[in-house]
N, C-alpha and C positions, 0 to 999 in steps of 0.2 A: 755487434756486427763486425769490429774489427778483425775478431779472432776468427770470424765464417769467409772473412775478407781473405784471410793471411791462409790459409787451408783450402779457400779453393783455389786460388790464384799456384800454391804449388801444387795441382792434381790432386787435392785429397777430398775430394765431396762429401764423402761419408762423412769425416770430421766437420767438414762443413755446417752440413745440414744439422749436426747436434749443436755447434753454438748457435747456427741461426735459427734453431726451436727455442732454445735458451735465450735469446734477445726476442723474439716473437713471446714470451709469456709475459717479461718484465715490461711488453710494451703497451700487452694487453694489460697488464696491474692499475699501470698508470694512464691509462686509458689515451692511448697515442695511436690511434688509426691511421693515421698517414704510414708510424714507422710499423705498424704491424701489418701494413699490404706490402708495402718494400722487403719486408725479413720474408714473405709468403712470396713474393718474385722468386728472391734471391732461393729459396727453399725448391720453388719448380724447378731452376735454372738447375741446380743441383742434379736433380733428380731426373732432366734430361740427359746429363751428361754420365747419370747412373742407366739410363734405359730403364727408369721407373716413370712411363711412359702417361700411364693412370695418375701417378700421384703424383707428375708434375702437371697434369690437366684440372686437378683438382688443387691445386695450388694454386695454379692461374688465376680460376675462376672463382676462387676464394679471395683471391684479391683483386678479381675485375670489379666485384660486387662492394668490394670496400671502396675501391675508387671512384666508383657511380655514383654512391654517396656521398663523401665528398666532394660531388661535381671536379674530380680533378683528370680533366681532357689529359692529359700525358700521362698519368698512369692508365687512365683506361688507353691510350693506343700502344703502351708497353703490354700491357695485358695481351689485348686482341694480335696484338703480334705473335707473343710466344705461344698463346693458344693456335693462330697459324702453326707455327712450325711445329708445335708439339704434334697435332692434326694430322698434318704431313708425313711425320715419321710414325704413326700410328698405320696410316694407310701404306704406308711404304716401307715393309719390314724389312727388307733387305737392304737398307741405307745403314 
């Protein structure tokens, strides 16, 4: 996560999104659902900031599902949030 951390933080999402699929696998190995809906945030977040519009929606809601499960009310309203905005800018192409 650090390195998705340190690359988006200087504009480079693209590099981003490869470490945080790289920390999303080893999170999935070891079976850590909390940190494989968090790496699947940070993965939309990316991909908003890419205007990969679809596959930050499905990123979202890829880990809206995982936080339902884990009954964890803050990531489901982090979810339902950037599924808002992604939403938004889906309907509003010229933003």
């Amino acid at each position: 996560d650090h390195a998705g951390n340190i690359y988006s933080h200087i504009g480079r999402p693209e590099k981003a999104v490869t470490y945080y699929t790289m920390s999303l696998r080893v999170k999935k190995d070891i079976g850590d659902m909390t940190g494989e809906a968090r790496c699947l945030v940070r993965i939309g977040l990316e991909f908003l900031h890419l205007n990969e519009l679809q596959r930050a929606f499905e990123a979202f809601t890829e880990a809206l599902h995982m936080f339902e499960r884990l009954e964890d009310d803050h990531g489901i309203s982090i979810c339902y949030e950037n599924l808002g905005d992604t939403y938004m800018q889906m309907e509003m192409p010229w933003s």
